[in-house]
Backbone bond lengths (Angstrom), bond angles and torsions (degrees), N, CA, C in turn:
res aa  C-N    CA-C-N  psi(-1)  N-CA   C-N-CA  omega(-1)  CA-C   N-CA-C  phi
1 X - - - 1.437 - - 1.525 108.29 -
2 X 1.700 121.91 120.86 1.089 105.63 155.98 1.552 135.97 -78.35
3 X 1.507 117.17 143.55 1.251 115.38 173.62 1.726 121.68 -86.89
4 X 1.136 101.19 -7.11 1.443 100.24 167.40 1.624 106.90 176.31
5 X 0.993 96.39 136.94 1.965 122.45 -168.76 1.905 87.28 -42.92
6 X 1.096 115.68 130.22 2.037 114.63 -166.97 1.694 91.21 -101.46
7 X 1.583 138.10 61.17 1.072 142.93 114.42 1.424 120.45 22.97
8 X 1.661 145.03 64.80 1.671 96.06 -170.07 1.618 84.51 130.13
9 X 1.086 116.79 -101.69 1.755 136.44 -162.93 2.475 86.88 -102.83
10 X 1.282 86.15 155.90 1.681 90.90 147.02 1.704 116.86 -113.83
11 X 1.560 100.92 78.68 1.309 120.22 174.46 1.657 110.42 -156.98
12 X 1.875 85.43 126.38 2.174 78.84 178.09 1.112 108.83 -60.76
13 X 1.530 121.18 166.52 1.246 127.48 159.61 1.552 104.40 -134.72
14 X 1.211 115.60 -167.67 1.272 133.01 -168.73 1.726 109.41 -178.55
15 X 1.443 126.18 157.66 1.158 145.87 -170.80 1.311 133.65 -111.08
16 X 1.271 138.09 102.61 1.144 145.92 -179.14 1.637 121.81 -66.86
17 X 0.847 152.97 79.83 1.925 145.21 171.51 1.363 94.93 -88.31
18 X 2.067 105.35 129.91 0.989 112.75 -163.13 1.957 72.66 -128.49
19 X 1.718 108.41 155.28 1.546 97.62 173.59 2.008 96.29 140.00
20 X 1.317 99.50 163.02 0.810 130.69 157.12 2.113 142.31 -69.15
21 X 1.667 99.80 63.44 1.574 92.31 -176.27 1.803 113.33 -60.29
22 X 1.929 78.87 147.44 1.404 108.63 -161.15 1.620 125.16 64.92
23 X 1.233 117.13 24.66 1.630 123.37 175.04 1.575 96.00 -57.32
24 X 1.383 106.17 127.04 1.415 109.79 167.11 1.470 120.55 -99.68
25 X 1.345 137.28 -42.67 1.455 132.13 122.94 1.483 136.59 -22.49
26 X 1.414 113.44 156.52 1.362 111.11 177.08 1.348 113.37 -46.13
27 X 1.396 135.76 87.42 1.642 132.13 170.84 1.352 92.28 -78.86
28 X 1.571 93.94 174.36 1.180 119.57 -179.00 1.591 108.01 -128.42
29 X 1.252 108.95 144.96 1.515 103.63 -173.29 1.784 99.76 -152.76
30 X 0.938 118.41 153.10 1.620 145.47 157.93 1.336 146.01 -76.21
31 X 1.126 137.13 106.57 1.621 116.44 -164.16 2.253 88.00 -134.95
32 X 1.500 85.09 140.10 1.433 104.58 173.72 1.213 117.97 -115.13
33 X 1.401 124.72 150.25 1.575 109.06 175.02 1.460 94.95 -124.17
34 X 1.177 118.27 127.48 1.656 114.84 -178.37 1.440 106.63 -114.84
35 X 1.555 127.04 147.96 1.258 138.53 157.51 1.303 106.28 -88.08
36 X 1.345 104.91 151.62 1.764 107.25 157.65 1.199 118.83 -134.17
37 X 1.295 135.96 168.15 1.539 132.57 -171.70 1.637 97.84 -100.80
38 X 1.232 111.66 131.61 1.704 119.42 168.04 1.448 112.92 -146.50
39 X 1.265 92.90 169.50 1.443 110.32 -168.61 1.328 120.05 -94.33
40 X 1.602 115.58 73.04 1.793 140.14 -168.95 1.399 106.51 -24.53
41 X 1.471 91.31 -66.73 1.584 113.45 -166.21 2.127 115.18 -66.55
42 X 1.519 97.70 -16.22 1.572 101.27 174.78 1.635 98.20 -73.70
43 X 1.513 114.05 -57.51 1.316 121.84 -159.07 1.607 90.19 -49.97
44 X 1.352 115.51 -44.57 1.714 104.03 -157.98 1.271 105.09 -65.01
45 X 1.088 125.00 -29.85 1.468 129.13 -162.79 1.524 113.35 -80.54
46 X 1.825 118.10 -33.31 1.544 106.75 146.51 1.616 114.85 -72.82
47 X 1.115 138.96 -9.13 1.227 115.84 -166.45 1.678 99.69 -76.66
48 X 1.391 103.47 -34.00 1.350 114.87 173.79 1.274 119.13 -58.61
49 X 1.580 111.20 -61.11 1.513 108.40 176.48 1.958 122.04 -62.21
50 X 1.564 107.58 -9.29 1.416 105.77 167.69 1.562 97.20 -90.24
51 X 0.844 150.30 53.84 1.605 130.15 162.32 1.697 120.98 29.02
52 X 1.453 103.95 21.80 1.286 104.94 166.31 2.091 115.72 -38.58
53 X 1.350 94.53 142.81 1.623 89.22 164.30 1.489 121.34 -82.80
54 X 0.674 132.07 156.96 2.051 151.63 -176.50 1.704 73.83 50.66
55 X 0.882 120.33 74.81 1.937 119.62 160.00 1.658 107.05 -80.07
56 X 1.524 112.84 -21.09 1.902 103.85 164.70 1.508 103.01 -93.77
57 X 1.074 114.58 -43.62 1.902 85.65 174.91 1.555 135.24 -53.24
58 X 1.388 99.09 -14.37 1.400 128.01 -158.69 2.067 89.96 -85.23
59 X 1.390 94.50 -53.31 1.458 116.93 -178.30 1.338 103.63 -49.25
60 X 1.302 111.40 -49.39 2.011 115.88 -160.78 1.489 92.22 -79.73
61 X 1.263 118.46 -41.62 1.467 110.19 -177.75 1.309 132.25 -77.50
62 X 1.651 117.57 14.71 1.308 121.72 -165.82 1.555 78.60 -114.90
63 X 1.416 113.58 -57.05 1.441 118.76 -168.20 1.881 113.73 -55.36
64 X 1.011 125.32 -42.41 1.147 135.31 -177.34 1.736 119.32 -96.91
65 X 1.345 114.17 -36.18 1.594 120.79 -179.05 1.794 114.75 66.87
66 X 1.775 84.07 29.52 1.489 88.42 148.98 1.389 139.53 -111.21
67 X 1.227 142.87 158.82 1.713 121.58 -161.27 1.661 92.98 -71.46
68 X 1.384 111.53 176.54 1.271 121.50 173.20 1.446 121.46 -94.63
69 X 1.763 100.79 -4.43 1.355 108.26 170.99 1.557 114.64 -73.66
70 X 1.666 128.91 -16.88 1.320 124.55 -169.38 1.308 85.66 -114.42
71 X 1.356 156.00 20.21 1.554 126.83 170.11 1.595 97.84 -79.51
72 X 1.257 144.45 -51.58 1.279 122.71 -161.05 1.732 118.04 -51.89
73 X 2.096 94.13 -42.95 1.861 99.20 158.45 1.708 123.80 -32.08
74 X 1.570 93.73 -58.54 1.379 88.22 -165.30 1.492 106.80 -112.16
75 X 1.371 121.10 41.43 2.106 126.98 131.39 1.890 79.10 94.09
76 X 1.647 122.64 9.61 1.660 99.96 173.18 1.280 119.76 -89.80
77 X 1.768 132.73 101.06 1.016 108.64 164.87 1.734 94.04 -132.55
């Protein structure tokens, strides 16, 4: 399962907020950015077997962690 489309790197990530909700004073709070290791090539293979639409842009952009708005720019399809 991805936790978030890997943008950037081909690795999900996800977000940590560490803190106090509703601090009305200077709080202090935390933020993490975590990678995780997954299995690219599983996800592609349901995206495929669901009949997702653009299921190869979807593909180039998991594999590479570029949006699917610049592959035609840069010759990925």
């Amino acid at each position: 399962m991805n936790v978030g489309n890997p943008l950037g790197a081909p690795v999900p990530s996800y977000v940590i907020l560490e803190g106090a909700a509703g601090e009305v004073a200077d709080g202090r709070f935390g933020v993490q950015f975590m990678r995780v290791p997954d299995d690219i090539e599983a996800e592609i293979e349901s995206t495929f077997a669901s009949g997702m639409p653009e299921a190869e842009a979807h593909a180039i952009e998991l594999r590479t962690g570029i949006y699917r708005g610049a592959h035609e720019v840069l010759g990925l399809r």
